[in-house]
N, C-alpha and C positions, 0 to 999 in steps of 0.2 A: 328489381326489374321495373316494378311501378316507380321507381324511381329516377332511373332513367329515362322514360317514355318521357315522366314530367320536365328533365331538363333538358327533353330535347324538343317539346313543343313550347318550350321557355325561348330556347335558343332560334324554331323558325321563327317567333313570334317576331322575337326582336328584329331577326333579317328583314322580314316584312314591312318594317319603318324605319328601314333607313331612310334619313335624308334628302340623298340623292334618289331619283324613280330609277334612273340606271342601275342603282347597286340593287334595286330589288327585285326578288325572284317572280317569273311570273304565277298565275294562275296554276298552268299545268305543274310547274316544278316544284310548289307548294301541294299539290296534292302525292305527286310522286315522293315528295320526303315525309308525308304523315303515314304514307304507305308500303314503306320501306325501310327495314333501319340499315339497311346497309348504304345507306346513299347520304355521303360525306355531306355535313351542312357547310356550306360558308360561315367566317367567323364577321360580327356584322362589325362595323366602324366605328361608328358611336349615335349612342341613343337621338332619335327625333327631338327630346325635349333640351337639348344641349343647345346654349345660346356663345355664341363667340363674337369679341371688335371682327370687325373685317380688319382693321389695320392692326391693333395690339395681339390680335389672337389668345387673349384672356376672358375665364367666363364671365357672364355677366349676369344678374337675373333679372329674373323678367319683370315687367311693370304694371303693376297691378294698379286698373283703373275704375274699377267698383264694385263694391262690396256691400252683400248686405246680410243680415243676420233673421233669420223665420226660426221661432220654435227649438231653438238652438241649433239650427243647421245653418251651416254662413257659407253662400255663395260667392265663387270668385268670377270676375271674366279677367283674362288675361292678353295685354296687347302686347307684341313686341315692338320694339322698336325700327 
């Protein structure tokens, strides 16, 4: 049972960041799905951190433009292209 709860706030989480602002659900529809399990989720598209060419449509990663290292915790910022 707790098992299922978690993979399905797994799965509105991810609907939550698609991409597109179109593919995701609103405010209300997000509370009516933590509050109901009978209410089918959407299956989402692909992950917000997914980098693709526009023209090869192959991934690419991202480009890391500074780094630094405190105490042993190393900071990234990340630009895309």
């Amino acid at each position: 049972m707790v098992e299922e709860e978690v993979l399905r706030c797994i799965q509105i989480g991810l609907v939550c960041v698609q991409e597109n602002v179109e593919d995701r659900p609103t405010t209300e529809a997000v509370a009516l799905m933590l509050a109901t399990t009978t209410m089918e989720i959407p299956q989402p598209e692909k992950p917000n951190y997914f980098y693709a060419k526009f023209l090869g449509g192959t991934a690419s990663e991202p480009t890391i433009t500074q780094s630094s290292t405190i105490n042993q915790v190393t900071l990234s910022a990340i630009n895309g292209r």
